[in-house]
TORNUMI-762071 format. One record per atom (N, C-alpha, C, O, CB): residue number from 1; atom name; x negated, y, z negated. Coordinates in steps of 0.001 Angstrom, whole numbers. Atoms other than C-alpha are relative to their C-alpha. Glycine has a CB too. Layout:
BEGIN
   num   atomo         x         y         z
   NUM      CA         X         Y         Z
...
REM end
This chain:
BEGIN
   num   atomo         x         y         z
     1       N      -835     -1180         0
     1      CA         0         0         0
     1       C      -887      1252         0
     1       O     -1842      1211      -775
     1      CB       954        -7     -1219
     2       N       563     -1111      -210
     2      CA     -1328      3211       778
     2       C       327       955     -1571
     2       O      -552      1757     -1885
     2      CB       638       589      1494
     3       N        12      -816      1063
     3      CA      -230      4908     -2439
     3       C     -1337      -618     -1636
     3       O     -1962      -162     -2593
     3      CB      1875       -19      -361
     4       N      1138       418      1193
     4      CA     -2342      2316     -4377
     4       C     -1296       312       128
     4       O     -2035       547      -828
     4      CB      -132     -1391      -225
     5       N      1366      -329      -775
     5      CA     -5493      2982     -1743
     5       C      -500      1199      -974
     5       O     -1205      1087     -1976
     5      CB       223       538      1824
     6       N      -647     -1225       746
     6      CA     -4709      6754     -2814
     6       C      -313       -10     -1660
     6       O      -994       946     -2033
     6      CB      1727       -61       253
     7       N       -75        81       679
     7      CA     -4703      6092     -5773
     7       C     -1331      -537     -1046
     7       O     -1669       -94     -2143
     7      CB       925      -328       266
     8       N      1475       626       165
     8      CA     -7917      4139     -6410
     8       C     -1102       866       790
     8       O     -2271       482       828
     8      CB       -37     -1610       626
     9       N       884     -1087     -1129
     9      CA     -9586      6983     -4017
     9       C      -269       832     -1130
     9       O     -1462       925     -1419
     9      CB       907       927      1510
    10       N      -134      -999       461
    10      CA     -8602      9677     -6584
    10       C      -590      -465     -1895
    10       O      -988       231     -2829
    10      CB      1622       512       456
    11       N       676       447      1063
    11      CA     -9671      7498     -9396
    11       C     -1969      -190      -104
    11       O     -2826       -78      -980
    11      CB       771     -1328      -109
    12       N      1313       137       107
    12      CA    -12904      6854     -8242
    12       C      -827      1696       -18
    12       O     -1929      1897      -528
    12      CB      -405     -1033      1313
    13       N       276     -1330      -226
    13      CA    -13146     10946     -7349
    13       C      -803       311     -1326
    13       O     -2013       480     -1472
    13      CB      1346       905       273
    14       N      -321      -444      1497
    14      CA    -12651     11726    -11050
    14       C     -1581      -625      -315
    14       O     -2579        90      -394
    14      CB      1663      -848      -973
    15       N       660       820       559
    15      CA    -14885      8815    -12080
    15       C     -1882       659       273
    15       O     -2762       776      -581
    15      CB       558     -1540       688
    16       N      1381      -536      -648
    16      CA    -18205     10297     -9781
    16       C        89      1188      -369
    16       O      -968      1757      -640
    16      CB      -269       -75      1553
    17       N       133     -1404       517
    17      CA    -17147     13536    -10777
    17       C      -509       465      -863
    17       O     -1130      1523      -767
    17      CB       765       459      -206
    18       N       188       -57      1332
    18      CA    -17725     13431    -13988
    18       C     -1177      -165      -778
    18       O     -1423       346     -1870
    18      CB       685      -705      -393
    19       N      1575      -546       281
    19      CA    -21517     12671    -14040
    19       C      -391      1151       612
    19       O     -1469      1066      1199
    19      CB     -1067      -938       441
    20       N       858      -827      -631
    20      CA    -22186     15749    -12758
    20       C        19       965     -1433
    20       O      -793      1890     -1465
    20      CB       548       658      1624
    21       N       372       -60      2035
    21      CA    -21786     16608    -17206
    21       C      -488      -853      -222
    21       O     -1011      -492     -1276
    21      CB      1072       -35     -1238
    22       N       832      1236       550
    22      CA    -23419     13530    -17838
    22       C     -1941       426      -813
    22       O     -3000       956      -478
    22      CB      -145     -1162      1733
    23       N      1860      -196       727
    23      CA    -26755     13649    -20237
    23       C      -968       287      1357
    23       O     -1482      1361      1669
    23      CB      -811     -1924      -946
    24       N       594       241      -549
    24      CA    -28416     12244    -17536
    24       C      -314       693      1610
    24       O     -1254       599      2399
    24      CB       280      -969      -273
    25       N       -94     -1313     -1336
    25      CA    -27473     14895    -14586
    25       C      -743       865      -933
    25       O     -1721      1082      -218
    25      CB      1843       806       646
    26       N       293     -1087       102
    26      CA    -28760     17547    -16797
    26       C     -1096      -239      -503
    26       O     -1606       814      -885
    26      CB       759       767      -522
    27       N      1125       -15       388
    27      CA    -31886     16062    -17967
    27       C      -830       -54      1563
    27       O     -1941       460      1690
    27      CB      -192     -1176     -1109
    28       N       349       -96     -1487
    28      CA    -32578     15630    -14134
    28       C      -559      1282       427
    28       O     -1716      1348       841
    28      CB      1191      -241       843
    29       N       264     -1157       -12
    29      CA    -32537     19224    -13783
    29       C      -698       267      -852
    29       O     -1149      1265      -290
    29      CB       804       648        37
    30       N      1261       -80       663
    30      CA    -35114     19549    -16400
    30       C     -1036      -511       145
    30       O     -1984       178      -230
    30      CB        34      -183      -879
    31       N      1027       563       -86
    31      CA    -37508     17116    -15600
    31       C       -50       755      1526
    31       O     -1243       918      1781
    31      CB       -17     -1639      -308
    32       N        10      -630     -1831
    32      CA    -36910     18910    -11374
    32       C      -939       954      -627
    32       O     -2145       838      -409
    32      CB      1749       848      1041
    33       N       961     -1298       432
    33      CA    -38234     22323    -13381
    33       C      -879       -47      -742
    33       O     -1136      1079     -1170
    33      CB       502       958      -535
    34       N      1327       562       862
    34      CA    -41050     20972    -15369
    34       C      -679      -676      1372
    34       O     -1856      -315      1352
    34      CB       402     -1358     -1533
    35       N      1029       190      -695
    35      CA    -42546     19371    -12247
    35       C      -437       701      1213
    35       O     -1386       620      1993
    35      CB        72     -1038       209
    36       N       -40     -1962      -877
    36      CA    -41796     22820    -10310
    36       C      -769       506      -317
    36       O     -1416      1198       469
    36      CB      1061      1227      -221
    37       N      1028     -1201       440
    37      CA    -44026     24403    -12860
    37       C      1054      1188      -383
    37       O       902      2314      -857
    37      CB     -1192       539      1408
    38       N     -1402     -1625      1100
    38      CA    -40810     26711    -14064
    38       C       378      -587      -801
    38       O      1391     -1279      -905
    38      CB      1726       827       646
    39       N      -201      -365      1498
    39      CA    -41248     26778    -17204
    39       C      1035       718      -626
    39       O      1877       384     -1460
    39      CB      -940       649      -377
    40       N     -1336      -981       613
    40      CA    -39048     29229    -18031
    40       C      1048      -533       236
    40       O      1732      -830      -743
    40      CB       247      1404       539
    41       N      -979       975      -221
    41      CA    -36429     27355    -16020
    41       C       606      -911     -1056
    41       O      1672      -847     -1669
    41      CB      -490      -742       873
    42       N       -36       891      1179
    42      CA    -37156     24372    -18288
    42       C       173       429     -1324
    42       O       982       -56     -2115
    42      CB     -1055      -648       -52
    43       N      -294      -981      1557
    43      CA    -37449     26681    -21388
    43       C      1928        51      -377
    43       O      2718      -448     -1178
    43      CB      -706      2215       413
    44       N     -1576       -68       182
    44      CA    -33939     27682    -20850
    44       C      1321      -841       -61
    44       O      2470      -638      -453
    44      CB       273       577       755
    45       N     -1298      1025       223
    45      CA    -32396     24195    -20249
    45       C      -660      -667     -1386
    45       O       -38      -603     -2446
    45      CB       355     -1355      1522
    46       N       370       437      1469
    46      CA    -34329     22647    -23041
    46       C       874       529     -1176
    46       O      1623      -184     -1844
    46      CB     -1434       468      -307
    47       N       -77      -642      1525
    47      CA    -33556     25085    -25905
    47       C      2252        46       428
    47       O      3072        -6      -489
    47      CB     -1375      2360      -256
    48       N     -1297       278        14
    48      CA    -29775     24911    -24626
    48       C       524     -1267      -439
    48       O      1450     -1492     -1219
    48      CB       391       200      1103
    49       N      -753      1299       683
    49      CA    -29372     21421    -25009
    49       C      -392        88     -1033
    49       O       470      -301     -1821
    49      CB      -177     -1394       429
    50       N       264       404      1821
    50      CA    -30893     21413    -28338
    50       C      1172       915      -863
    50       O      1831       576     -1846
    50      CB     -1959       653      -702
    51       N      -978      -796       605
    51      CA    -28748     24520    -28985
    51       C      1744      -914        87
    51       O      2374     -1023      -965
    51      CB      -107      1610       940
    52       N      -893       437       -45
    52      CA    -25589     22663    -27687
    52       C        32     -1575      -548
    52       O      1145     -2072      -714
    52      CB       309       319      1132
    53       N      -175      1197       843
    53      CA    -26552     19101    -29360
    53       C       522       399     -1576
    53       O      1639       212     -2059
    53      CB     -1478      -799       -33
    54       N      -244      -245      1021
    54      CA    -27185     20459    -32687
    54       C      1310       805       -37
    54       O      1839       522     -1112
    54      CB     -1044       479      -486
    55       N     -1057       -32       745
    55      CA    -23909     22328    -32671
    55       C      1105     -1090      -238
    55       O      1876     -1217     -1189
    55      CB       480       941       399
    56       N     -1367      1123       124
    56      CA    -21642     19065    -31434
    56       C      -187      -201     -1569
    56       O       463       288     -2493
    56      CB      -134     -1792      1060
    57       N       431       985      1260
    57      CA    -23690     16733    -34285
    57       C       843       889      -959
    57       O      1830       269     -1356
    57      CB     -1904      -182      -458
    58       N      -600      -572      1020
    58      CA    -22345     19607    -36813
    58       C      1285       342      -171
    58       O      1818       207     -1272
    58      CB      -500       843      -178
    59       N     -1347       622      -405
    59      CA    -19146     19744    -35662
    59       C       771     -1310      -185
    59       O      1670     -1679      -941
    59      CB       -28        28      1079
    60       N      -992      1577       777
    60      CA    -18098     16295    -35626
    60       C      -526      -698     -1247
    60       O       -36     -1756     -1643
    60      CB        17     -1476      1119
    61       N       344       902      1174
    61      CA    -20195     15446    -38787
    61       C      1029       277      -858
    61       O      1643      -508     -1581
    61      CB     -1393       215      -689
    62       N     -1275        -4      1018
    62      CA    -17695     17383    -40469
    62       C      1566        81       648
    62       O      2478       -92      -160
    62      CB      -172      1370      -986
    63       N     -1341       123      -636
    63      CA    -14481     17557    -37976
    63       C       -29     -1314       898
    63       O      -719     -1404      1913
    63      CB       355      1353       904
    64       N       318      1361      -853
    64      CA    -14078     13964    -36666
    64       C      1552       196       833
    64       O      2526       630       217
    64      CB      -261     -1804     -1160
    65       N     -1110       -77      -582
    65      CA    -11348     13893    -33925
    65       C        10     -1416      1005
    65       O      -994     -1748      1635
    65      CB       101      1457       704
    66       N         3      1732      -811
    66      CA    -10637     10324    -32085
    66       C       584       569      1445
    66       O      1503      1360      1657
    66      CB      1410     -1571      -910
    67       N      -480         6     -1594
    67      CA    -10484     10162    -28102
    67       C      1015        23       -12
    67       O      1617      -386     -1005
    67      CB      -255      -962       902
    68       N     -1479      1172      -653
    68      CA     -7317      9508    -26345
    68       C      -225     -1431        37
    68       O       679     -2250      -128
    68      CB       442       224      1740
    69       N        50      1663      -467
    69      CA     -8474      6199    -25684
    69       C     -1052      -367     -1267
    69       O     -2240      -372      -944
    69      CB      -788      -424      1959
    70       N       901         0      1114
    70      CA    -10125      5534    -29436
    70       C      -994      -964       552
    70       O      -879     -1939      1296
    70      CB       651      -413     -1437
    71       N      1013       912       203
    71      CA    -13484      4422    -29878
    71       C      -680      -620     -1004
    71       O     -1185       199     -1772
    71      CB      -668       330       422
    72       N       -60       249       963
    72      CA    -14378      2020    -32229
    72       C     -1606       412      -573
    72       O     -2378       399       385
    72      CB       588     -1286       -18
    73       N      1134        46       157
    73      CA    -17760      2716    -34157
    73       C       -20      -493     -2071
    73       O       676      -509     -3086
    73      CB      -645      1608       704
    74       N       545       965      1539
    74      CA    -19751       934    -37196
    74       C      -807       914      -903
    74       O      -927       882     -2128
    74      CB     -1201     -1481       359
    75       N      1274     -1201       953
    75      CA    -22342      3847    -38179
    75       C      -246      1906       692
    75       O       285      2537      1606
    75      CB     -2134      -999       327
    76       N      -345     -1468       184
    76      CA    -22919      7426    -38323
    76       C      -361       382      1719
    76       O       206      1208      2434
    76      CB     -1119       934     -1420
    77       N       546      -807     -2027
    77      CA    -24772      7853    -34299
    77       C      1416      -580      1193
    77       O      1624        36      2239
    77      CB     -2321     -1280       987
    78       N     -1337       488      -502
    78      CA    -21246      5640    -32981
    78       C      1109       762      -366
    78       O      2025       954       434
    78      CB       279     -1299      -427
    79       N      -972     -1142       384
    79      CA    -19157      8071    -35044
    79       C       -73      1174       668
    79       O      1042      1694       705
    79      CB      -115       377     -1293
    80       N       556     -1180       142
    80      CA    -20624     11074    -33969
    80       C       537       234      2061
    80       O       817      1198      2774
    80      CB     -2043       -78      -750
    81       N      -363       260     -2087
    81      CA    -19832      9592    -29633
    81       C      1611      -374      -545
    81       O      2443       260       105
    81      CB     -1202     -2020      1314
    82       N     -1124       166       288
    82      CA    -16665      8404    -31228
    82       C       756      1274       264
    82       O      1716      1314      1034
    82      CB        42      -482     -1214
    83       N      -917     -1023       112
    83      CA    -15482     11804    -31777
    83       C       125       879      1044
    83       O      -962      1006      1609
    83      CB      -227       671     -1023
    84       N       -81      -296     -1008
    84      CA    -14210     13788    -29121
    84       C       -85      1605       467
    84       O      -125      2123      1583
    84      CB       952      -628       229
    85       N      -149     -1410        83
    85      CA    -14157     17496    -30428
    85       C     -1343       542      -481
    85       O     -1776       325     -1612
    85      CB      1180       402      -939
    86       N      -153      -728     -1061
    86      CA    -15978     19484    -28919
    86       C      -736      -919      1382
    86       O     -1667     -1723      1326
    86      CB      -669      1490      -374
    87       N       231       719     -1595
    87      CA    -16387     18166    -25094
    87       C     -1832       440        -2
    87       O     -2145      1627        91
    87      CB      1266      1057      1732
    88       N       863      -155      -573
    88      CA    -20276     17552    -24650
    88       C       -91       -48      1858
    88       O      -953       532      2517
    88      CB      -625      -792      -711
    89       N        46      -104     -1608
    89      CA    -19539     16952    -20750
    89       C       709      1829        92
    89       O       432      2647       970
    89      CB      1299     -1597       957
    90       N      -664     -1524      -496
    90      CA    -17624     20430    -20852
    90       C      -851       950      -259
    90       O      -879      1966       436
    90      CB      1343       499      -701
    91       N      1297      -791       224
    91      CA    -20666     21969    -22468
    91       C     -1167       533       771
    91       O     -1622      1628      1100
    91      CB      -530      -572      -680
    92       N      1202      -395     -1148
    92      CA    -23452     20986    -20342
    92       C       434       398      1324
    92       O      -355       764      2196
    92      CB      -957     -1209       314
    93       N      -775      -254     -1665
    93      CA    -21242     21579    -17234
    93       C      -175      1818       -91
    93       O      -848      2459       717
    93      CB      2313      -711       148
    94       N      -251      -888      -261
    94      CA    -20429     24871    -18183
    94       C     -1723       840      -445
    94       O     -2069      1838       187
    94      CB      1433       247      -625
    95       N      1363      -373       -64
    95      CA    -24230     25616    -19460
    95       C      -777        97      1727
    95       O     -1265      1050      2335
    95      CB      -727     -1185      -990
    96       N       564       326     -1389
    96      CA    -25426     24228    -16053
    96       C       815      1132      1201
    96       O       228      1761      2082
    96      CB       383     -1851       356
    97       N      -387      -996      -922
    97      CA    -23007     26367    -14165
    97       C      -220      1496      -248
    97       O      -496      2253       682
    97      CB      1287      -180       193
    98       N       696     -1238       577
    98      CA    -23825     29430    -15992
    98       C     -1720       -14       802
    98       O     -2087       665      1761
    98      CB       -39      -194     -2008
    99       N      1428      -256      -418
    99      CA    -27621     28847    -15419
    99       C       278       116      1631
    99       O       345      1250      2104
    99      CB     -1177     -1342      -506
   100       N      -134      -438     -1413
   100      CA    -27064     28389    -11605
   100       C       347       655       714
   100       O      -311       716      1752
   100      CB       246      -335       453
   101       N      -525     -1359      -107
   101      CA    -24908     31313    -10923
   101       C      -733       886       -10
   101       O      -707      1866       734
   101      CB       757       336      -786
   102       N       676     -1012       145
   102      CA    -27437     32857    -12350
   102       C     -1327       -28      1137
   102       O     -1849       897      1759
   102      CB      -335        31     -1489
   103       N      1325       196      -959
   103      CA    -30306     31547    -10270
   103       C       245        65      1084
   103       O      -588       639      1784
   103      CB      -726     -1120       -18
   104       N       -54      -478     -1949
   104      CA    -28924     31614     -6660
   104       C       592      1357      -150
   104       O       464      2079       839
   104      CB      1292     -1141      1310
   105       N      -652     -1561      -223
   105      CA    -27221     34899     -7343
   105       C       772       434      1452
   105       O       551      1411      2167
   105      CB     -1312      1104      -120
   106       N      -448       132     -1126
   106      CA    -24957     34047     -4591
   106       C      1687      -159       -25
   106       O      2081     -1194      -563
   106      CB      -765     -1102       566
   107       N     -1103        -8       453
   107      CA    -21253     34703     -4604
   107       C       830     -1299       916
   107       O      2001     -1484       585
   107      CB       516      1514        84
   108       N      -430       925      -461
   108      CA    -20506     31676     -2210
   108       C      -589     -1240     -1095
   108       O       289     -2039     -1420
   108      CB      -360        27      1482
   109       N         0       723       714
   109      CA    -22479     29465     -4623
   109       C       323       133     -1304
   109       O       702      -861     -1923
   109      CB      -780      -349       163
   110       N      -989      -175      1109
   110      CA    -21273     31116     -7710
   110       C      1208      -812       428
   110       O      1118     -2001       121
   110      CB       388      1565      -271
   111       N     -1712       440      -532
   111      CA    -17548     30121     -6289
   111       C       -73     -1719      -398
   111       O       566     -2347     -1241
   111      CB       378       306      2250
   112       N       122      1344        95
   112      CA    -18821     26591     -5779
   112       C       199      -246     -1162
   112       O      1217      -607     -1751
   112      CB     -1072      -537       401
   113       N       188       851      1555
   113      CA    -20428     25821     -9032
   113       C      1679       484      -894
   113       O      2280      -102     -1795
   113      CB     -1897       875     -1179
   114       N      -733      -405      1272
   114      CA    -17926     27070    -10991
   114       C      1785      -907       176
   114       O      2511     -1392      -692
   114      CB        83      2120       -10
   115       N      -632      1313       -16
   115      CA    -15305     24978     -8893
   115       C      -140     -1556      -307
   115       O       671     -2467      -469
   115      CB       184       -16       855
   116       N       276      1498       249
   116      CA    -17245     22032     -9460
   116       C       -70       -99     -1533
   116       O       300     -1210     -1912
   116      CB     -1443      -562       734
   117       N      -383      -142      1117
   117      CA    -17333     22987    -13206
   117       C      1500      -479      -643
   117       O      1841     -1356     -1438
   117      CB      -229      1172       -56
   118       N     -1742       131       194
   118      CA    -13565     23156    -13470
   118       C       314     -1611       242
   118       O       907     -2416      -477
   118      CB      1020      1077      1368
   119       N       -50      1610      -605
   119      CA    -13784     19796    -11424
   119       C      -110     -1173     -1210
   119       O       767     -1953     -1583
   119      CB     -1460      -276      1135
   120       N       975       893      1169
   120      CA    -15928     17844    -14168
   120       C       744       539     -1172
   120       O       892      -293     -2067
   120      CB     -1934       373      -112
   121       N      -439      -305      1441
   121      CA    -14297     19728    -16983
   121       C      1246     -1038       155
   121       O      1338     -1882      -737
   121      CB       421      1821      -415
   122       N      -947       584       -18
   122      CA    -11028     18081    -15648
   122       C        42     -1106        75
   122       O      1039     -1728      -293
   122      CB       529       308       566
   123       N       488      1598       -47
   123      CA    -12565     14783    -15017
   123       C      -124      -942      -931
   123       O      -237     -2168      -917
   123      CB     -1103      -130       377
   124       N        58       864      1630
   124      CA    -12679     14215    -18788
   124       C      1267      -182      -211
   124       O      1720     -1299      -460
   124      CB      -653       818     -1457
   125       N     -1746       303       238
   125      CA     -8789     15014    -19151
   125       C       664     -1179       902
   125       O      1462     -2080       647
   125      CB       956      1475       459
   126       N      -702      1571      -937
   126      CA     -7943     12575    -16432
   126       C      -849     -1282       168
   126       O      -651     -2203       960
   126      CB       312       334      1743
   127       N       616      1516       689
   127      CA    -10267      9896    -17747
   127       C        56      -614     -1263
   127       O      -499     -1646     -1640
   127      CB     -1248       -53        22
   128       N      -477       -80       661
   128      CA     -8754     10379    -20467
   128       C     -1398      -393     -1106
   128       O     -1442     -1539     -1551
   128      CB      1230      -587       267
   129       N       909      -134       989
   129      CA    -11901     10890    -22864
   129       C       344      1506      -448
   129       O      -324      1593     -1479
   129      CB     -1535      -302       505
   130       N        -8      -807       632
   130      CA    -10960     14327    -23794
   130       C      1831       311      -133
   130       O      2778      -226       440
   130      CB     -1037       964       573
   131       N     -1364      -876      -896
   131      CA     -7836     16598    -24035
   131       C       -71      1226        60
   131       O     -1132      1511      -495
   131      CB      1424       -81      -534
   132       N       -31     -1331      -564
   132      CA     -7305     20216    -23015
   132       C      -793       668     -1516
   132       O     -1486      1643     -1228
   132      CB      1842       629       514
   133       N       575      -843       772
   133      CA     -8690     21411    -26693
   133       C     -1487      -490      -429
   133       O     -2361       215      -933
   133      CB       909       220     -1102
   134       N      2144       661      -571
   134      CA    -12385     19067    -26274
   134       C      -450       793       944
   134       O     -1503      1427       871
   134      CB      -346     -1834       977
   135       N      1168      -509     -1133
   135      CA    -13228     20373    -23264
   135       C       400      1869       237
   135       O      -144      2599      1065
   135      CB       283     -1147      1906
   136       N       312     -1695       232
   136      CA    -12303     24249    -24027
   136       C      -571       171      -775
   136       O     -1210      1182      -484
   136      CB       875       933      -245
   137       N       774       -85      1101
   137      CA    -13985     24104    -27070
   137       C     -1470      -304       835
   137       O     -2143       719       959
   137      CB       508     -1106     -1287
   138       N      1109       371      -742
   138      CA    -17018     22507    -25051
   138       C      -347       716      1229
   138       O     -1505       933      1585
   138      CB       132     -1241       295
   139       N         8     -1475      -888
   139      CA    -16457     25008    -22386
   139       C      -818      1293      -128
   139       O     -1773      1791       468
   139      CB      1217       563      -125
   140       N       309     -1133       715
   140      CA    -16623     27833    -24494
   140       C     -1759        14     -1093
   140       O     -2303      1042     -1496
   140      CB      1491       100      -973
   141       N       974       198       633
   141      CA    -19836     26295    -26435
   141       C      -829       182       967
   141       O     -1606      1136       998
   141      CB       -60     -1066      -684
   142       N       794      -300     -1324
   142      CA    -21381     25837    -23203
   142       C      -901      1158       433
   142       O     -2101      1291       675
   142      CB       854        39       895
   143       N      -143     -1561      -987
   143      CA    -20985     29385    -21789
   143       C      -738       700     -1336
   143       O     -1919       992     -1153
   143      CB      2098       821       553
   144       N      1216      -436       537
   144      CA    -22202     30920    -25405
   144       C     -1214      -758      -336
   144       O     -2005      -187     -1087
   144      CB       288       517      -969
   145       N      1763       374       552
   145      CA    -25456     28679    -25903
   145       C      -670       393      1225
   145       O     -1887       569      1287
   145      CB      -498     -1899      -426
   146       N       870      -745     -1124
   146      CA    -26067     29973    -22422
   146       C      -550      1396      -229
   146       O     -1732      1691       -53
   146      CB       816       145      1230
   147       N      -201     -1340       444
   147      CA    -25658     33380    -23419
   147       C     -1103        27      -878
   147       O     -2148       600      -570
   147      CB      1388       358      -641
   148       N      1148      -167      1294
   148      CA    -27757     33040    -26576
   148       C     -1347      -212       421
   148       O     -2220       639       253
   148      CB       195     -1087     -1236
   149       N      1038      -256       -61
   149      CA    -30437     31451    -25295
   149       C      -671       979      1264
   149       O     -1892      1134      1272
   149      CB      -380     -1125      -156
   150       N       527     -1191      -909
   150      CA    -31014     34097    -22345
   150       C      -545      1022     -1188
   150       O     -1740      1317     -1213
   150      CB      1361       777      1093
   151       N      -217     -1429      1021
   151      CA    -30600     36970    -25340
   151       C     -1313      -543      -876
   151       O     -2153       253     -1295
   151      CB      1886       213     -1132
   152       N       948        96       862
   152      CA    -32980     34447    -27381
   152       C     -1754       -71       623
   152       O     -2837       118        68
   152      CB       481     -1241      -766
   153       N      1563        50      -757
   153      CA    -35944     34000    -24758
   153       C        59       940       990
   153       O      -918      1139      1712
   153      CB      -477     -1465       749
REM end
């Protein structure tokens, strides 16, 4: 049936979408600017993720909020992925789109990133790992640890 095709098309969309917040997309882009020799580059994604780890960890150590789709965990580093508030994919997305905006300084790739942001932010709600108040909260963390660390380096 074509609605199931469809249907499994738009699932898999979501599914690929959604590493583009993934740890592992944005450490990519750090290890790219460390063997660039931009430092500063790297400076600025470094000290963000540390800025945006250490706030989740403090966040859910003391506000624990369970997925949509609970996850079960045994100890404090399973608790901590367990919990769903605030969206680390909505974080580094919106960190990462911030930084790039800033670096092409291009109002056709501004437009992009920031659709593909929206994209990935939504990719958590319809994979049902977040809901609309994870990934604004993770949004909004995002966008100021960007902010800060520009203001801080």
């Amino acid at each position: 049936m074509p609605s199931e095709f469809l249907q499994r098309q738009k699932n898999d969309f979501f599914r690929d979408m959604t590493s583009f917040g993934s740890l592992w997309f944005y450490a990519i882009f750090m290890v790219f600017f460390l063997i660039l020799g931009d430092y500063s580059s790297f400076k600025v994604l470094l000290s963000g993720f540390i800025l945006m780890y250490f706030a989740v960890i403090i966040i859910r150590s003391i506000y624990f909020k369970n997925r949509p789709i609970k996850y079960n965990y045994n100890n404090y580093i399973e608790k901590l992925d367990a919990s769903s508030f605030p969206s680390l994919h909505a974080s580094r997305t919106a960190f990462l789109a911030g930084f790039f905006i800033e670096y092409f300084s291009n109002l056709l790739a501004s437009a992009f990133l920031a659709a593909l942001a929206l994209i990935v932010v939504y990719s958590r709600i319809y994979l049902n790992r977040h809901d609309w108040k994870d990934v604004s909260a993770g949004a909004v963390l995002g966008a100021l640890a960007y902010f800060a660390v520009n203001y801080i380096l």
